[in-house]
C-alpha positions in Angstrom: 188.4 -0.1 -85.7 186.7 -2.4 -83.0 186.0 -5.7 -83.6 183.8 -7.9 -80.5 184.8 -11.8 -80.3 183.4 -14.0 -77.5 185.3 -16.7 -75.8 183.2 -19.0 -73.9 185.8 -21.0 -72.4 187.1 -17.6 -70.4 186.3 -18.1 -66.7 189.2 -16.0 -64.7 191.6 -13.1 -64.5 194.6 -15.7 -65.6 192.6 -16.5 -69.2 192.4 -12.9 -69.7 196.3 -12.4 -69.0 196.8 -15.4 -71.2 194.7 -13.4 -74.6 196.4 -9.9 -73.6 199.4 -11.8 -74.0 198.9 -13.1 -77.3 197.6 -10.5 -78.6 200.9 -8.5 -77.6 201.9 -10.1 -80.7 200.4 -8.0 -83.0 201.1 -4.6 -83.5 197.7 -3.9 -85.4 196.0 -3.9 -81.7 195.7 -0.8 -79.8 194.1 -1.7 -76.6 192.5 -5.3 -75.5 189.2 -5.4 -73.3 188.4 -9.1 -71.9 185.4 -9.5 -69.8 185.4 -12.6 -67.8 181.4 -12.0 -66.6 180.4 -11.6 -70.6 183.1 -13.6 -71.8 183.7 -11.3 -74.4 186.9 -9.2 -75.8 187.2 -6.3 -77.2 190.2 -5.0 -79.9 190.4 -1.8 -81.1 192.6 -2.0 -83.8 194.3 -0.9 -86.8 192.9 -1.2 -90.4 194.5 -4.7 -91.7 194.4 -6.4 -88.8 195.2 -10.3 -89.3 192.2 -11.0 -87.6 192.0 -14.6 -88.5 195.5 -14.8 -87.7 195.0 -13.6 -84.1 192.2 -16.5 -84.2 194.3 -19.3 -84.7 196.8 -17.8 -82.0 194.6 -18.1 -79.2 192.7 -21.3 -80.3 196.0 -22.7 -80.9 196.1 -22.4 -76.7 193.7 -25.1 -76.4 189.9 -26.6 -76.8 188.9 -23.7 -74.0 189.9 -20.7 -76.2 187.1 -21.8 -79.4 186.8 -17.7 -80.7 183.4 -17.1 -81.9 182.8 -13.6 -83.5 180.4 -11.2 -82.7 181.5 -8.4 -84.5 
């Protein structure tokens, strides 16, 4: 599954590092996309993915991080 989030605080190579990271925390995600231009990412996942879960995680890194869903 895919599932399309945008981030608008993402402005650099370092926030991206900062989500991949996180998201290394769970095993649902296959592969993580960010785009700094966009300021979108990208999961392809698993079926059952926490996804609210992985929401909290990366707000939970600050006020820049607000996730808003696309898709």
């Amino acid at each position: 599954m895919i599932t399309i989030l945008t981030i608008p605080g993402i402005h650099c190579d370092a926030c991206a590092t900062l989500i991949k990271d996180v998201s290394t925390d769970f095993p649902e995600i296959q592969s993580v996309a960010v785009d700094t231009t966009s300021k979108r990412v990208t999961l392809e996942h698993a079926d059952g993915f926490p996804k609210e879960r992985w929401i909290d995680a990366i707000e939970e890194l600050g006020d820049t991080y607000k996730v808003d869903p696309i898709s």
